[in-house]
C-alpha positions in Angstrom: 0.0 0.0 0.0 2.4 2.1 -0.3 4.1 2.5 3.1 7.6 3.4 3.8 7.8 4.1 7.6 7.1 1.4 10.0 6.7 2.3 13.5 6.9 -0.1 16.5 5.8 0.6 20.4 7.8 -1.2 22.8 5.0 -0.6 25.3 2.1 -3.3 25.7 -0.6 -0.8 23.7 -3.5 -3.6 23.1 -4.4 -6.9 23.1 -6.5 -7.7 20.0 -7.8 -10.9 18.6 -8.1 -12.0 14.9 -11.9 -12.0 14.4 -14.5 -11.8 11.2 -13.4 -14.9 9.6 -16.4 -16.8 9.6 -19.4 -14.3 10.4 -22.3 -15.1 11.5 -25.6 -14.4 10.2 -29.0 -16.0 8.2 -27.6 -16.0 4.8 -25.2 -18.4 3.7 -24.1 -15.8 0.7 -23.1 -13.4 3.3 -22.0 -15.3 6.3 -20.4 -19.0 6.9 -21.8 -19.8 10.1 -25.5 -19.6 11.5 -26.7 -17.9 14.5 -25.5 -21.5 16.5 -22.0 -21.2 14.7 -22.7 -24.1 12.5 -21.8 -24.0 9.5 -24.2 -23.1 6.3 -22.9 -26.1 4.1 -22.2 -28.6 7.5 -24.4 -29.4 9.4 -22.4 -31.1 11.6 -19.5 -28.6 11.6 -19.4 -25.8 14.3 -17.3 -22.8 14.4 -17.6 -20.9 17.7 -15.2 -18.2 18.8 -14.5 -15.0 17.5 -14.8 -16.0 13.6 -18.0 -15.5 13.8 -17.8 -11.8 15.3 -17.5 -9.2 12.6 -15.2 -7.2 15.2 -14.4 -6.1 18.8 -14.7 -3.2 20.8 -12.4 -1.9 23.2 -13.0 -4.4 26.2 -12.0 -8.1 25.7 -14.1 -10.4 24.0 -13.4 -13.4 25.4 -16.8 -13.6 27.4 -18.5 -13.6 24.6 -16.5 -16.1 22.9 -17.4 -18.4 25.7 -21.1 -17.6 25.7 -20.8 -18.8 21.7 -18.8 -22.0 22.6 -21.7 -22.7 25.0 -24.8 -21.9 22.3 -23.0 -23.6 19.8 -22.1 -26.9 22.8 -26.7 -26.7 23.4 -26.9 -26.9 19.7 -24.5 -30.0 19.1 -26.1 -32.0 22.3 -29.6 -31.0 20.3 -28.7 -32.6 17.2 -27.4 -35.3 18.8 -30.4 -36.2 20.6 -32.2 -35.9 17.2 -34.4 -32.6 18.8 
């Protein structure tokens, strides 16, 4: 892109994760995992974490992560028991 000048902190400034690869949403054109984190195309493939969250704020997201892991765990015991 053009850039010349790289900069580097040696302070601790943030602690981001890598999220928005597999976002979630109702329409497999324009997401990859549903509102459970499965998958559109598998349904026996899940994909919680923070794929499937377009992007984070300021505060850590690993909470939410975690409340994912757990809808997508409900979900997985559900098709298991054929519900």
């Amino acid at each position: 892109m053009g850039a010349v000048e790289v900069e580097r902190s040696p302070k601790f400034a943030q602690s981001k994760h890598i999220m928005g690869g597999t976002i979630m949403g109702d329409n497999p054109d324009m997401s990859v995992v549903d509102a459970d984190c499965r998958t559109h195309d598998h349904e026996n493939l899940f994909i919680p974490g923070g794929g499937a969250m377009p992007s984070t704020a300021c505060g850590n997201s690993t909470i939410t992560m975690t409340a994912l892991a757990f809808k997508s765990a409900d979900a997985i015991t559900s098709q298991i028991k054929g519900d």
